[in-house]
MMTF fields as JSON, N, C-alpha, C and O atoms, coordinates in Angstrom:
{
  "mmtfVersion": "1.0.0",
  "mmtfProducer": "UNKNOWN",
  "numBonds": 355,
  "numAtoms": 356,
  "numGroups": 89,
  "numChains": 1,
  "numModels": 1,
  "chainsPerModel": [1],
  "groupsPerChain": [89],
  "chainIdList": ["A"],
  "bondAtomList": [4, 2, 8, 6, 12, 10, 16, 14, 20, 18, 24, 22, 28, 26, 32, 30, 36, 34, 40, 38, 44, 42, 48, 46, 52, 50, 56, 54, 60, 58, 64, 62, 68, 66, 72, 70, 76, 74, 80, 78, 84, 82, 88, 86, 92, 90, 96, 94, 100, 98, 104, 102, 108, 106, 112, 110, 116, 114, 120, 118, 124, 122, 128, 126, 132, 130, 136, 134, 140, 138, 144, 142, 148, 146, 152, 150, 156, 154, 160, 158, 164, 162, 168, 166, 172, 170, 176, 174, 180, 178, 184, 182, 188, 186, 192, 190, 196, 194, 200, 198, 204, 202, 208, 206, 212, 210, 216, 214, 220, 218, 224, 222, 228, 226, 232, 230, 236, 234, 240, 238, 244, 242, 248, 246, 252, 250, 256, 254, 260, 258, 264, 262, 268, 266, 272, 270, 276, 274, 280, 278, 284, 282, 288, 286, 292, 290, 296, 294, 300, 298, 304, 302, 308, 306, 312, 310, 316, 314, 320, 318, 324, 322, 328, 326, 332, 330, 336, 334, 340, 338, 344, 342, 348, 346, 352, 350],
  "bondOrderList": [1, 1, 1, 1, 1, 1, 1, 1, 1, 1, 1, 1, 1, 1, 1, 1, 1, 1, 1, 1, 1, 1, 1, 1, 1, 1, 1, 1, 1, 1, 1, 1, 1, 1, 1, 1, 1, 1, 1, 1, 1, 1, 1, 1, 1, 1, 1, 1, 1, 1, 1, 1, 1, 1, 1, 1, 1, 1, 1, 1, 1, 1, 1, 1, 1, 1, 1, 1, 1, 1, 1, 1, 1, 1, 1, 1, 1, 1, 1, 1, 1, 1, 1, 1, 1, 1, 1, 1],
  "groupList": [{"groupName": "UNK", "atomNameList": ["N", "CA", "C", "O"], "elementList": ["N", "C", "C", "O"], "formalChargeList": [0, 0, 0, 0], "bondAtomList": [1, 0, 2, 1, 3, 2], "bondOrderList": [1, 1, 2], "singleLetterCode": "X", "chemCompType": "L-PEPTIDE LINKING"}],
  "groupTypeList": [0, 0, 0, 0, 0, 0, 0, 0, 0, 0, 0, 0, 0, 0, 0, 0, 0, 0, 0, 0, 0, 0, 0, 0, 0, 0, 0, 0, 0, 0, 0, 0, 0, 0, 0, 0, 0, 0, 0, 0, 0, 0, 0, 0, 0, 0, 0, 0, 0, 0, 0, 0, 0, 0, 0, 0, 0, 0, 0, 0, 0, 0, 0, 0, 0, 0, 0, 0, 0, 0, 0, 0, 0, 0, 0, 0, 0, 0, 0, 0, 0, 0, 0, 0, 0, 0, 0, 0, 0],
  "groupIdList": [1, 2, 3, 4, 5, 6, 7, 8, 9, 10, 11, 12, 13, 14, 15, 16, 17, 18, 19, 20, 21, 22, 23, 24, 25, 26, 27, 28, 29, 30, 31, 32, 33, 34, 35, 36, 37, 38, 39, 40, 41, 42, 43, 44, 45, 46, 47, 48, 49, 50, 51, 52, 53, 54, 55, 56, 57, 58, 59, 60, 61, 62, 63, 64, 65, 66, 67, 68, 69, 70, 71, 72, 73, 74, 75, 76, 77, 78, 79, 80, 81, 82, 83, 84, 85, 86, 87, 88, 89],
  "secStructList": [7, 7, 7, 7, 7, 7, 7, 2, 2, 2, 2, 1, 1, 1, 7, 7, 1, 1, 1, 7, 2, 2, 2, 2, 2, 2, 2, 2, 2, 2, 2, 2, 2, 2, 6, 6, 6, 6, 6, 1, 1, 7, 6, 6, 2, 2, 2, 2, 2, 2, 2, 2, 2, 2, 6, 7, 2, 2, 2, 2, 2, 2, 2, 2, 2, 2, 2, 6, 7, 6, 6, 2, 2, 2, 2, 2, 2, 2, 2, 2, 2, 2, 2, 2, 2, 2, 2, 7, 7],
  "xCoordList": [91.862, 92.396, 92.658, 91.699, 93.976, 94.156, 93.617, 93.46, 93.353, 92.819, 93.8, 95.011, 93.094, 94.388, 94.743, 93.959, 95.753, 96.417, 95.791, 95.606, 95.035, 95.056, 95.661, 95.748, 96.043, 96.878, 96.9, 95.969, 98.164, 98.033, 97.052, 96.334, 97.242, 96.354, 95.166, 94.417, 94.622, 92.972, 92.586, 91.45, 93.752, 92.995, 92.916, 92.033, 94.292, 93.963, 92.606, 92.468, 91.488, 90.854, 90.066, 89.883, 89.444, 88.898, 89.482, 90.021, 89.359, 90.0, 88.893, 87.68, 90.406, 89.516, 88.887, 89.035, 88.329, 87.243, 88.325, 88.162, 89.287, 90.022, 90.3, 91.414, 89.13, 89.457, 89.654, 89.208, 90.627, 92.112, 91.159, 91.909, 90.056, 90.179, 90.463, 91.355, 89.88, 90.564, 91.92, 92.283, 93.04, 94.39, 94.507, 95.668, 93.808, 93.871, 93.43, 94.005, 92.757, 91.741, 92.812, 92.676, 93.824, 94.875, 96.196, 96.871, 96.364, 97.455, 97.193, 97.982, 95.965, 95.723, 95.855, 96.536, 95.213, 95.05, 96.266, 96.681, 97.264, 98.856, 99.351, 99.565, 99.432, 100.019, 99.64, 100.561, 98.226, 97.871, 98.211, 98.101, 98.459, 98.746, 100.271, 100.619, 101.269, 102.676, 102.836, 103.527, 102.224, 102.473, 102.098, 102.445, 101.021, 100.674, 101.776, 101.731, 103.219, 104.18, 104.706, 105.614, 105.162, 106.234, 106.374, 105.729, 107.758, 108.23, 108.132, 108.969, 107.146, 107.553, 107.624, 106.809, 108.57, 109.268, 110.558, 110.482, 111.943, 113.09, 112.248, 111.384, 113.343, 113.595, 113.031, 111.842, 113.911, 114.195, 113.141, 112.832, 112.292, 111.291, 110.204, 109.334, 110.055, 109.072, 108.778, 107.754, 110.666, 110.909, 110.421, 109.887, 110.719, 110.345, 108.669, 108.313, 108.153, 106.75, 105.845, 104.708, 106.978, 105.914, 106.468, 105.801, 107.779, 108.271, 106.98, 106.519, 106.634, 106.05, 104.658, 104.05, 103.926, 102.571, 102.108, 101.142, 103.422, 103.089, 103.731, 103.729, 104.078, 104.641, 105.71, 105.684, 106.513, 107.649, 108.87, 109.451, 109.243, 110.205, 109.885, 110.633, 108.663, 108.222, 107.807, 107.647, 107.707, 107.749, 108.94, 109.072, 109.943, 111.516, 111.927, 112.254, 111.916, 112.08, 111.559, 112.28, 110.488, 109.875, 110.448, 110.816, 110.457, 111.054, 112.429, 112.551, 113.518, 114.835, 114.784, 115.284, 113.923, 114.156, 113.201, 113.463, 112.179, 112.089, 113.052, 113.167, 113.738, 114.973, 115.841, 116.437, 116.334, 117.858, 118.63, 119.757, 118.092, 119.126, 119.878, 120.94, 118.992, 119.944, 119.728, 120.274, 119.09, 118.212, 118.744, 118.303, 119.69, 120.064, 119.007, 119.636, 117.772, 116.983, 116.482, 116.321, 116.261, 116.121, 117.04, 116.585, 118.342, 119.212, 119.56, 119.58, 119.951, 119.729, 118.811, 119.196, 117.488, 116.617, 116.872, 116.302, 117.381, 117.419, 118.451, 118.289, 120.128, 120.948, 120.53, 120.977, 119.843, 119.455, 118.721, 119.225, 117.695, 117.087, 118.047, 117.662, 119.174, 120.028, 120.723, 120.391, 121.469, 121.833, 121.079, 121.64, 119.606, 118.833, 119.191, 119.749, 118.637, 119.062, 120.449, 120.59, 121.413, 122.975, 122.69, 122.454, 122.73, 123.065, 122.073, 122.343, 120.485, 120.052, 119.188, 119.599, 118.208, 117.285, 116.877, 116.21],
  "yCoordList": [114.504, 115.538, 114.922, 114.325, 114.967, 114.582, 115.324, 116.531, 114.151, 115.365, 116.113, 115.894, 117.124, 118.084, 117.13, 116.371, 117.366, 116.558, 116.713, 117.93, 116.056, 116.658, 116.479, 115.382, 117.736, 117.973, 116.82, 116.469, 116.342, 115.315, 114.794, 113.796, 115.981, 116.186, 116.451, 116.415, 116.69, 116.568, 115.388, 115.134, 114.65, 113.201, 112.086, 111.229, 112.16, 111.698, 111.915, 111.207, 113.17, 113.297, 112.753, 111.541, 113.402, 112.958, 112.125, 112.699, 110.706, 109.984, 110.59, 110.726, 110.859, 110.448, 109.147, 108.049, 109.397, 108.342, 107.438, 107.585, 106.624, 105.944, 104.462, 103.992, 103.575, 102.777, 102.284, 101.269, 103.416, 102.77, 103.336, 103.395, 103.665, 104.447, 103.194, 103.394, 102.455, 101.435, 101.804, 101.819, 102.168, 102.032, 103.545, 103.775, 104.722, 105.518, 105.985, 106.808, 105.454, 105.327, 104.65, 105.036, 103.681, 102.936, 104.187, 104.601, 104.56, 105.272, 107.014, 107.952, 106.993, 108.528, 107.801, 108.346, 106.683, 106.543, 106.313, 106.837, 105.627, 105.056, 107.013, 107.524, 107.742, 108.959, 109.783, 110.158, 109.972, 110.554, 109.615, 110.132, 108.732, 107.871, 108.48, 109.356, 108.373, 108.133, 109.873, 110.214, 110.529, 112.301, 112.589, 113.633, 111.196, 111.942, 111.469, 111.588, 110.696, 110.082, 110.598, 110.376, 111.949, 113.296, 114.286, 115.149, 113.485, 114.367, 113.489, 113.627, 112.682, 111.944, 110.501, 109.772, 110.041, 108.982, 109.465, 110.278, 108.356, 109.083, 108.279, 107.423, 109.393, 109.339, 107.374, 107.095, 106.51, 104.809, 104.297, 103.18, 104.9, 103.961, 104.703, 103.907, 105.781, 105.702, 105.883, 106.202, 105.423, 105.031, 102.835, 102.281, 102.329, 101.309, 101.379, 101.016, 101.551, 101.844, 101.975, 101.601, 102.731, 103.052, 101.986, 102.069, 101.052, 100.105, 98.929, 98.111, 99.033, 97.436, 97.688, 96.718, 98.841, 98.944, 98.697, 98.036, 99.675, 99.482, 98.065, 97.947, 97.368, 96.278, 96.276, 95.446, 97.173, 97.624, 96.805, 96.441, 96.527, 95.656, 94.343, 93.848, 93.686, 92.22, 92.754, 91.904, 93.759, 94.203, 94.212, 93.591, 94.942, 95.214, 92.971, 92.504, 92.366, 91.096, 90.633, 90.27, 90.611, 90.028, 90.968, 90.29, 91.84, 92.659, 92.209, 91.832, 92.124, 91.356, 89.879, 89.612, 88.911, 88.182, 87.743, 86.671, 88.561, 87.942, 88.793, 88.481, 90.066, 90.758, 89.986, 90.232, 88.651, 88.117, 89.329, 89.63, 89.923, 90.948, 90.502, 90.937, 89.484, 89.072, 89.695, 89.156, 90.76, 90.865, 92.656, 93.37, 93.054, 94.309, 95.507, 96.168, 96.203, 97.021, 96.7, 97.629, 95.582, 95.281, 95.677, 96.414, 95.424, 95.547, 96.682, 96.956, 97.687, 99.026, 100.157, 101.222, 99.576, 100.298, 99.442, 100.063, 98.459, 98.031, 98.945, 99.425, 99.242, 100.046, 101.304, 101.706, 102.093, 102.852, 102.998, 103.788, 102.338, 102.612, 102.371, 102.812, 101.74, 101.126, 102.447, 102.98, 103.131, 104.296, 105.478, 105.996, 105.719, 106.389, 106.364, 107.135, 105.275, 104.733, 105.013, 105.67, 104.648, 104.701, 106.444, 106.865, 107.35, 108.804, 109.69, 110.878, 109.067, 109.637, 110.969, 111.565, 111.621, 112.812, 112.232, 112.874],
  "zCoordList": [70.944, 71.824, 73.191, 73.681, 74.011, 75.032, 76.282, 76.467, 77.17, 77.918, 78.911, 78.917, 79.85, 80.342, 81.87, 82.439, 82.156, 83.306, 84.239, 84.255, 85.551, 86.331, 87.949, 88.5, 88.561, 89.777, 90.891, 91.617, 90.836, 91.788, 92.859, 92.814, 94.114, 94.761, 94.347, 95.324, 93.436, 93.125, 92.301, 91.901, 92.081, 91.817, 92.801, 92.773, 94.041, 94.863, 95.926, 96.924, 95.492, 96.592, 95.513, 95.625, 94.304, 93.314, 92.12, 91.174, 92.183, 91.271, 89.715, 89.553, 88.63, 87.229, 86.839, 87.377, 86.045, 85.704, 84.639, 83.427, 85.078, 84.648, 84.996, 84.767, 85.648, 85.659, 86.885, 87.421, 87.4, 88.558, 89.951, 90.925, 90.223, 91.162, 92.685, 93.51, 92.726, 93.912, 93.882, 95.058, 93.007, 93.347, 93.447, 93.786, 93.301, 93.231, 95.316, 96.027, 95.519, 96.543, 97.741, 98.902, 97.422, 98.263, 97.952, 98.895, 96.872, 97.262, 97.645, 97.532, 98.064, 98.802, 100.397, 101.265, 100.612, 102.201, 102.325, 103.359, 101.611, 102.03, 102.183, 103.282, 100.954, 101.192, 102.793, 103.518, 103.164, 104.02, 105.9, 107.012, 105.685, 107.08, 106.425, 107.217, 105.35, 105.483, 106.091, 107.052, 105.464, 105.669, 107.055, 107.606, 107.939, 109.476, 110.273, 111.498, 109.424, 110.331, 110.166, 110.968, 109.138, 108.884, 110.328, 110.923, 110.452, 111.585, 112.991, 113.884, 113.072, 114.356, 114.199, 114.765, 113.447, 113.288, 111.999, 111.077, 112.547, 111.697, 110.161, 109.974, 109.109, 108.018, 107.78, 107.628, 107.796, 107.258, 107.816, 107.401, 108.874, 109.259, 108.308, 107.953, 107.891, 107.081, 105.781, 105.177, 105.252, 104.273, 104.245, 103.285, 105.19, 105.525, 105.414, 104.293, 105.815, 105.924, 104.451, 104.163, 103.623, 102.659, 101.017, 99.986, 101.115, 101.163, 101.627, 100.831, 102.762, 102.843, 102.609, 102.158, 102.815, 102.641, 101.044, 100.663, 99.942, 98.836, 98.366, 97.141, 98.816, 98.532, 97.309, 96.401, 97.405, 96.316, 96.356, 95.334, 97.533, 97.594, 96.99, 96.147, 97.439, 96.658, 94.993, 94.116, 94.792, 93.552, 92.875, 91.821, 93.443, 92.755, 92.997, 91.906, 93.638, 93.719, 92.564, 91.635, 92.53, 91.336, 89.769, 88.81, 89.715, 88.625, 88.36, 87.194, 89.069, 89.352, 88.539, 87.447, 89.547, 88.8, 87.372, 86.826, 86.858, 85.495, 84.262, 83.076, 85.06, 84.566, 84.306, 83.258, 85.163, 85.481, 86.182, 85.79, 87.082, 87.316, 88.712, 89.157, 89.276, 90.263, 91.234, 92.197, 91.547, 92.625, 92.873, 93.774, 91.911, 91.886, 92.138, 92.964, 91.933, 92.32, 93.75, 94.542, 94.065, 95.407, 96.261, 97.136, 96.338, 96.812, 97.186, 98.386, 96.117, 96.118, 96.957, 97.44, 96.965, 97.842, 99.146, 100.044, 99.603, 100.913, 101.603, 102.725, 100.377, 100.723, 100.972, 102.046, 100.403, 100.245, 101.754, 102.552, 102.085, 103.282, 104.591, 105.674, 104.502, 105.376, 105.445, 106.503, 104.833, 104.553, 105.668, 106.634, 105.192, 105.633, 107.512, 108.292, 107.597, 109.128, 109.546, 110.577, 108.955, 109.823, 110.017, 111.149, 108.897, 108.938, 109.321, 109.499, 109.531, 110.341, 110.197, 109.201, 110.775, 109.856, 108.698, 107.887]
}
């Protein structure tokens, strides 16, 4: 029997007994510092922010190239955040 899901927010305060809670434990403190920058900093910087803390970009890099993709998902979220910045909110 699987067990029942539980609510985002109540595993970030209470991690399940799965193992992960160190990563569980890093991505509540990353969520709660990124949510105390909601609203006073634009949009790309704290799209930037949550980009370098989780280290996603050296992630999508590394994903790229044992893909051969040539660096395409990287790229994309750089556009993507570049985007954010030119247009602003």
């Amino acid at each position: 029997m699987a067990a029942e899901p539980v609510p985002y927010a109540q595993a970030l305060q209470s991690p399940p007994p799965t193992g992960q809670a160190e990563r569980v434990i890093f991505a509540a403190s990353a969520m709660r510092d990124l949510w105390a920058m909601t609203g006073r900093v634009e949009v790309w910087e704290l799209l930037r922010e949550a980009v370098d803390r989780t280290g996603y970009e050296a992630a999508l890099a590394l994903s790229d190239s044992a893909a051969g993709g040539g660096g395409r998902q990287r790229s994309n979220v750089l556009k993507f955040m570049t985007m954010a910045r030119e247009r602003g909110g």
